[in-house]
N, C-alpha and C positions, 0 to 999 in steps of 0.2 A: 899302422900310423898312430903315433899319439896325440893327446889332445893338447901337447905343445905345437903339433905338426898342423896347422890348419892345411887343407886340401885345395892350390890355386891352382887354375888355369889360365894357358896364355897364350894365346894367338897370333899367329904371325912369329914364331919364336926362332923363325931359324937365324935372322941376322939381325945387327942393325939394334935399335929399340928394345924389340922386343927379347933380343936373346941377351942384353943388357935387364933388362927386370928378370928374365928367369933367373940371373946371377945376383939380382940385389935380395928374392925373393929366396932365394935357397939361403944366404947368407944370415938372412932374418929367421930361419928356421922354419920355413914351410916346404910341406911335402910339394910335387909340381907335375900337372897334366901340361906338355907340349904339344900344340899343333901349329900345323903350316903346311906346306905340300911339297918340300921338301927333307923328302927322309932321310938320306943322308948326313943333310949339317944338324938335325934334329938330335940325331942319334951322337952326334961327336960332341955337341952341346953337350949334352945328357952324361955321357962320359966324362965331360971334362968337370963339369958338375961334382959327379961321383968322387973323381977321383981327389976334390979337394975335402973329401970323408964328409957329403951331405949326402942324405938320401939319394938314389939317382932317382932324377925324373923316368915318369910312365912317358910312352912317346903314341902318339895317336897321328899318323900323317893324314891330311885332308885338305880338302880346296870347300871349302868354306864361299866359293864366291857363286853360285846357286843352291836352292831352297833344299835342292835332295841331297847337297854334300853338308849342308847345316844339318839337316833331319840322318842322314847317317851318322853323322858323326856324336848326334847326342845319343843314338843308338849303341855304340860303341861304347860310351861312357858308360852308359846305362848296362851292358853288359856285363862291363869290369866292375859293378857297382861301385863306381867312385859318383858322389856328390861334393861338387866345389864347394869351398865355405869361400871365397873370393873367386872374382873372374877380372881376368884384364885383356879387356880387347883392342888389341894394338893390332890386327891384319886388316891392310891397306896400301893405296897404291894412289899415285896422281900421272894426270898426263899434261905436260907443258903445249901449249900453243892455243890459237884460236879454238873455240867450241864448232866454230862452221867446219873449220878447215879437218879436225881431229876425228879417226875412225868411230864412228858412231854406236859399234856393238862395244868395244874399248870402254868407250865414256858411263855406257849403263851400265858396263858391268864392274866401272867402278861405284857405282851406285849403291849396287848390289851388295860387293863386299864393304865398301864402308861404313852404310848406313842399312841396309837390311839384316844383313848377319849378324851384325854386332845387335840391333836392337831383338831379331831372333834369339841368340843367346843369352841375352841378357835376361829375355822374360821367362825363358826355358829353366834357370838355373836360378830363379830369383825367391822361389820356395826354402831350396837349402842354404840360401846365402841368409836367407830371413830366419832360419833356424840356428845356424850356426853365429848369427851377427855377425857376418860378415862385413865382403864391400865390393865393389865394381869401381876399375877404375878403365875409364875409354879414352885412348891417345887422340886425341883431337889437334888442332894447331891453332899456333895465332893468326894463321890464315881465316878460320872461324869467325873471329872479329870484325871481318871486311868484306866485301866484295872482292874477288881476283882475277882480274880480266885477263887474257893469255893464260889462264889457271881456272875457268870458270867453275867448271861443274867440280873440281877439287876441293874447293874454296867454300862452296854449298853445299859441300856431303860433310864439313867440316864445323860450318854454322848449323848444321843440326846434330851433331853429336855433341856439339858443347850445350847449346837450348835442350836438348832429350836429357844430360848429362846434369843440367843443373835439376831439371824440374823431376830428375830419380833422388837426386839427392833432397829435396824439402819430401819428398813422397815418403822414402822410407826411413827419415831421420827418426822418426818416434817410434820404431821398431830398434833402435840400434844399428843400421845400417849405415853403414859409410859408403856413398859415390861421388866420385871426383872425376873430374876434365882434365886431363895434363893436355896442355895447349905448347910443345914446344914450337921455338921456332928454327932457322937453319939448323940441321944434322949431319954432318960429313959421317955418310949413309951408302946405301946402296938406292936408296930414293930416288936422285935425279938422272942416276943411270939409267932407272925405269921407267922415270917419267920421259926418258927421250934427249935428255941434255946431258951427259956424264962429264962433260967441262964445264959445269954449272961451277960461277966465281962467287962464293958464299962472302959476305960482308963479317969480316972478323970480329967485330961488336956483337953482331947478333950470334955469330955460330956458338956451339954449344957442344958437348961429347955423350955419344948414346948412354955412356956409365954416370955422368952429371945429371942427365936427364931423368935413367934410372931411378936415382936415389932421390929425386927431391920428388917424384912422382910416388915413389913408394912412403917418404915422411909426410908429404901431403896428403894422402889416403889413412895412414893410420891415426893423423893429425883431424882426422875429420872437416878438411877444408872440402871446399865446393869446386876451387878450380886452381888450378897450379903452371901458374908460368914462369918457367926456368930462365934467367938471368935479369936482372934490371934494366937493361934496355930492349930485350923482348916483352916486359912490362910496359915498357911505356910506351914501346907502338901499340900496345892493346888499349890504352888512355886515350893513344890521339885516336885512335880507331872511335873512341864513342864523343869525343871533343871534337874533332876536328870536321867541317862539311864534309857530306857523302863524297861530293866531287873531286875533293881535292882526296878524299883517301883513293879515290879508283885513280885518279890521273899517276898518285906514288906508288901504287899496288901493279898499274900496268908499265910503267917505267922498270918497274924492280925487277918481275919477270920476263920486261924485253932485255 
């Protein structure tokens, strides 16, 4: 690898987002570690990658959403010696409905994977990113912004990656370090399939395309911005979110996801 090639990792890569930044990030000219827990769309990525004459990505499968599949897999890394000079953690998952009503191991263990893993990896890998100048960027949402009632614990694993996500960014700015929050909002995904709605009716204003999202997440991080939200009226719901009374944001936040 040369030292045009910086060394990124990216989580969550197999669909959706994240296999959108592996293609904006190969395009940019960086070498690429994939994970996710699926190795087959991992590996066809990785190929299709190749075959547009970039580096092919290294492919590492893992489920990243308990402590020994994090700790294995930095294992892994550490064997191949590969050290990231960027990491982008986009693996993640939400569940639609009430929090009473919603399977309770479900709920932790999206916990787990959105907000411990990612802050696992982040401190894990935050030595070579400090060496290389690198950056970290963490897909967060503009659900972040708000309380989401019908969406609760999604919605608060999302307000602290963007709060963890700003306070990296003032921490390692004077190291040369870039970290950014890409806060999108609707993605016509594999998301709401997962989250339990796959007839989810996305509001065409706000939606957006994984490949849109990609690239303004990837100009935003190299741009050294703090937080990036992809379209102008997914901006300005993140405006009325700090304007507008708490009440009236949950009465529009529980409407939207009813």
């Amino acid at each position: 690898m040369s030292p045009a090639q910086p060394l990124t990792l990216i989580t969550g890569a197999s669909s959706g987002i994240g296999a959108a930044l592996a293609r904006e990030f190969a395009q940019r000219g960086h070498a690429l570690v994939l994970t996710a827990r699926r190795e087959g769309e991992l590996r066809a990525l990785a190929d299709a990658i190749a075959a547009e004459g970039r580096p092919r990505p290294q492919v590492i499968p893992s489920d990243l959403g308990t402590p020994a599949g994090v700790a294995g897999f930095a294992e892994a890394l550490a064997a191949r010696g590969l050290e990231p000079v960027f990491l982008v953690n986009n693996a993640g998952f939400g569940l639609l409905g009430d929090a009473a009503s919603l399977d309770r191991a479900r709920q932790l263990a999206m916990i787990d994977l959105n907000m411990r893993a990612l802050t696992d990896l982040s401190l894990r890998v935050l030595e070579g990113v400090k060496r290389g100048r690198g950056g970290i960027l963490n897909v967060a949402s503009i659900g972040g912004f708000m309380p989401g009632p019908n969406m609760a614990v999604y919605h608060a694993t999302k307000a602290y990656v963007l709060s963890f996500s700003e306070a990296l960014h003032a921490e390692l700015a004077p190291h040369g370090v870039r970290v950014c929050a890409l806060c999108p909002g609707p993605v016509k995904t594999e998301f709401f399939q997962q989250a339990g709605d796959p007839d989810m009716h996305l509001p065409s204003l706000l939606l957006r395309s994984p490949d849109r999202v990609a690239r303004e997440g990837y100009e935003g991080l190299m741009a050294g911005r703090r937080v990036v939200v992809p379209g102008t009226p997914n901006r300005a719901v993140t405006v009325a979110a700090r304007l507008l009374p708490r009440g009236l944001m949950l009465a529009i936040a529980s409407r939207f996801w009813k």
